[in-house]
C-alpha positions in Angstrom: -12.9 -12.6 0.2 -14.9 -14.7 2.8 -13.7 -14.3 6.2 -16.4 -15.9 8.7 -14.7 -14.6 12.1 -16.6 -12.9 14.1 -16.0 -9.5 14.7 -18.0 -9.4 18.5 -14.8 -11.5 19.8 -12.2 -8.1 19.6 -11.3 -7.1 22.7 -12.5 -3.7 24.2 -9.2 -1.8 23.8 -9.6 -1.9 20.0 -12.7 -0.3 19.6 -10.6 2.6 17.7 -9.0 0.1 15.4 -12.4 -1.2 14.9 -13.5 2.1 14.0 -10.7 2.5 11.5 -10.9 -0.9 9.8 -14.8 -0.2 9.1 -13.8 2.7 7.2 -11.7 1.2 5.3 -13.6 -1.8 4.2 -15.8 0.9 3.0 -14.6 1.4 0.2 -12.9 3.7 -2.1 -13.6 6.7 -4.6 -17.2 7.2 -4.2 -16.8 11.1 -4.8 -15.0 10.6 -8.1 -12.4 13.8 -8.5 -12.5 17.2 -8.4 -12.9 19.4 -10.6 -9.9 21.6 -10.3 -7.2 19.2 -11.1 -5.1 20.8 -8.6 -7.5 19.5 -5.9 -7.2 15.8 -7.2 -5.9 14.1 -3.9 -3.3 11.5 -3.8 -1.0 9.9 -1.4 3.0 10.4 -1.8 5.3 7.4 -0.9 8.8 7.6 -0.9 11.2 5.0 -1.5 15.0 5.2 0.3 17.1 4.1 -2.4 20.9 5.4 -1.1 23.2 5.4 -3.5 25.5 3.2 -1.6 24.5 -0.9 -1.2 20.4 0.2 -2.3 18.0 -2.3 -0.5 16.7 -5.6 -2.3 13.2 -4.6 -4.6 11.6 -7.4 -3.1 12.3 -5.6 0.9 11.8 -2.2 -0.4 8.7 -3.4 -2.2 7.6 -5.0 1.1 8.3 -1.9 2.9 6.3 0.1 0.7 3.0 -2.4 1.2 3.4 -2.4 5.1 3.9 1.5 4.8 0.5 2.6 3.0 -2.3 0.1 5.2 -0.3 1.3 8.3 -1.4 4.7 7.6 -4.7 4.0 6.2 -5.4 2.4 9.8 -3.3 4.7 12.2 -4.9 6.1 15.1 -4.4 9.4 13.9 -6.4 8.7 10.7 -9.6 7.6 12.9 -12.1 9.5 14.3 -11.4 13.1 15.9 -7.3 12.2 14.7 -5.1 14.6 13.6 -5.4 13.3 9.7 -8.7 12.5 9.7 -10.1 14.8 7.3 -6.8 14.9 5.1 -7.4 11.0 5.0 -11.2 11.0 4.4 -10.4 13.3 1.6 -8.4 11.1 -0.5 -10.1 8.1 0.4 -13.5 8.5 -0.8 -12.1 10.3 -3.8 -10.7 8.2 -6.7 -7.3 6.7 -4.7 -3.9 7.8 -6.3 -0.3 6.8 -4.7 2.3 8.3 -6.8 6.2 6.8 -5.5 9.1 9.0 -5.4 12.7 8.0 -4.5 15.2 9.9 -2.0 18.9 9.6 -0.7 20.5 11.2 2.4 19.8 14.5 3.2 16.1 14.3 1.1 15.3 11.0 3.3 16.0 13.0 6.3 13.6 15.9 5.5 11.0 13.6 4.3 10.3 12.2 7.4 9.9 15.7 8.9 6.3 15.3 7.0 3.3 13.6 8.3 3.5 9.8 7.3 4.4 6.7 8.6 7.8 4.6 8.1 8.2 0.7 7.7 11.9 -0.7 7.6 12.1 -4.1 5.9 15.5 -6.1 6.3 17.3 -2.7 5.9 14.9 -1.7 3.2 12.7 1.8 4.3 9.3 3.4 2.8 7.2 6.0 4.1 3.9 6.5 2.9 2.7 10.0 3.8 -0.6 11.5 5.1 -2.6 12.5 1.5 -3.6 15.9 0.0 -3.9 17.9 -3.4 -1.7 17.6 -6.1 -1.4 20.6 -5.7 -0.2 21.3 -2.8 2.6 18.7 -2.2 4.7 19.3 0.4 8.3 21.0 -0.8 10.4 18.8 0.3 8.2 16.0 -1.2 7.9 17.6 -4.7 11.3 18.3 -5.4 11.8 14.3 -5.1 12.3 12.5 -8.6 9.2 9.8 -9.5 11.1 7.8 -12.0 14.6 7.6 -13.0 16.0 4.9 -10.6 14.8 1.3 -10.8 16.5 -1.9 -8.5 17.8 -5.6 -10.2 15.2 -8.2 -9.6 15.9 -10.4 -7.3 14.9 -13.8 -5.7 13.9 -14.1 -2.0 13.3 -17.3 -1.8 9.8 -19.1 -0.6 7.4 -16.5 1.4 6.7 -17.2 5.2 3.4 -19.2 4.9 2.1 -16.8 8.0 2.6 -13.8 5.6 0.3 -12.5 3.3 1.9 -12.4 -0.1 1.4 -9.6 -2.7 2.2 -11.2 -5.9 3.4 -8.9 -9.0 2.3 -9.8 -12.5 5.9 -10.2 -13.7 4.0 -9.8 -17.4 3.3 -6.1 -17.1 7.1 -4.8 -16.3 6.0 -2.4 -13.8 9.2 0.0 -12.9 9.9 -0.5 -9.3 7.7 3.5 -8.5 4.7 1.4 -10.0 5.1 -1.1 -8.9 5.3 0.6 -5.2 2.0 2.1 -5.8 0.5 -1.0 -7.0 1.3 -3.2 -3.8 0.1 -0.2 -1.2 -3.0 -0.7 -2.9 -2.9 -4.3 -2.7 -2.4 -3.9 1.2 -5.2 -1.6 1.6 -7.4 -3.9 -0.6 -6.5 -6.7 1.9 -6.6 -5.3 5.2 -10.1 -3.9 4.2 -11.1 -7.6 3.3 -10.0 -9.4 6.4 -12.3 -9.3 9.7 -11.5 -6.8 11.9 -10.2 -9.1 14.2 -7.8 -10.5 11.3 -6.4 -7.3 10.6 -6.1 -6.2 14.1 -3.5 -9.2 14.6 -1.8 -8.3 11.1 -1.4 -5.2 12.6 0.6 -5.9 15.7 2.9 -7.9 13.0 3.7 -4.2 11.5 1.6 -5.6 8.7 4.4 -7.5 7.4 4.0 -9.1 4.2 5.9 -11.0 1.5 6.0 -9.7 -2.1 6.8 -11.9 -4.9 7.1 -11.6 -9.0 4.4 -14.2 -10.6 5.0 -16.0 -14.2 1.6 -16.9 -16.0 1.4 -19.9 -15.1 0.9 -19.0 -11.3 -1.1 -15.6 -12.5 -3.6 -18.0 -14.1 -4.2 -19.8 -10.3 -4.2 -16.4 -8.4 -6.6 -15.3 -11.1 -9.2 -18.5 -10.0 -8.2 -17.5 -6.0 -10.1 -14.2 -6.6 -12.8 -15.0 -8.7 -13.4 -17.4 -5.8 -13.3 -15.1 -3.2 -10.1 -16.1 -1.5 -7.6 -13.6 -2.4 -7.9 -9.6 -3.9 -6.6 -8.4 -7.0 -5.5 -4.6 -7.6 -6.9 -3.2 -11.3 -5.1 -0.2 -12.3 -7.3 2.7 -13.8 -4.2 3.0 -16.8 -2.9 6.7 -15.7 0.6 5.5 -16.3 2.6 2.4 -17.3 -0.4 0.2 -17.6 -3.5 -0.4 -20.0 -6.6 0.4 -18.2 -8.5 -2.2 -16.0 -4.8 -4.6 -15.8 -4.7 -6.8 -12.7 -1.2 -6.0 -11.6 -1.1 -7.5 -8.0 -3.0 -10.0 -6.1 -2.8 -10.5 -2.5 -3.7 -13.7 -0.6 -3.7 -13.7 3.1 -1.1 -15.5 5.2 -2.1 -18.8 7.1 -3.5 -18.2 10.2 
């Protein structure tokens, strides 16, 4: 995606976000996976889905976006952080989210583990610091992947500020998927932007509008990316999907 800015005009006090951002336009999966499948790395999201009035898809969704590129460009992910090698790890092996849901008592311990929580008009996701398969925290593992799926619903025109993460409504994606799909769609994005771009998406909370998208608007968003204006997610067909689908595109907000 062309972005002409000029990174030089950041200001000093975001040299670490700078640091950060180059990292993650970097690129992804360059190591491949291990081979003990217990060391393949992926990053756990979890999705609050109370029993009790659950959050709208299209918020939780949005939450779940925000959630992964805020921890892919936390300060404790950068140089000499906390994370950094957990995050490095994962990163330049072949990226995996896997979504899991949790009420009550499970959302409380959940955010006892490293990771970072987005609310979205009531709507919460937190995407946690990655590891081994392997080696998944307890009170992360114990937390069902599929088995609970919210209505559609329609939330109206997207701020034109936004960046919008649009769905292909064709594949059916269950709403865990479908999670996964637009944290990688955020990543993809944030690592396409100018540094300076994404440095100002990021004191937004990197709020972004998600939205379903019939054929005939896939076939547009299709042209966007082949022309360098927007970037499109293609699954590697582990679940759900055939391999190489494009299941979310995301086109930046208007500046």
């Amino acid at each position: 995606m062309t972005d002409t800015r000029d990174d030089s005009e950041i200001v000093p006090d975001t040299a670490g976000f700078q640091a950060r951002h180059v990292e993650l336009a970097a690129g992804y999966g360059g190591l491949g996976d291990p081979d003990d499948p217990a060391m393949v790395q992926a990053m756990q999201m979890v999705l609050h889905i109370p029993k009790l009035d659950p959050p709208r898809r299209s918020a939780l969704l949005e939450a779940a976006a925000a959630a992964a590129v805020a921890l892919c460009l936390d300060e404790r992910v950068g140089p000499g952080g906390e994370w950094e090698q957990r995050f490095l790890t994962w990163k330049r092996s072949r990226i995996r989210k896997v979504a899991r849901r949790a009420r009550g008592a499970q959302w409380l311990a959940a955010n006892d583990v490293d990771g970072v929580t987005v609310e979205v008009d009531g709507a919460r996701a937190r995407a946690f610091v990655p590891g081994p398969v392997g080696a998944i925290d307890p009170r992360i593992k114990r937390l069902q992947i599929g088995g609970t799926d919210l209505e559609y619903d329609d939330p109206g025109q997207p701020d034109p500020d936004l960046p919008v993460l649009w769905v292909n409504s064709a594949l059916g994606m269950t709403l865990g998927k479908a999670a996964a799909q637009v944290g990688h769609a955020s990543m993809l994005l944030a690592g396409a932007l100018s540094t300076e771009h994404a440095y100002r998406w990021s004191r937004c909370e990197f709020r972004c509008a998600v939205r379903e998208s019939d054929s005939q608007r896939w076939a547009g968003l299709v042209d966007r990316v082949t022309h360098g204006s927007a970037v499109a997610v293609r699954d590697a067909g582990f679940t759900e999907v055939t391999p190489g689908s494009m299941t979310v595109i995301a086109v930046p907000g208007q500046e």
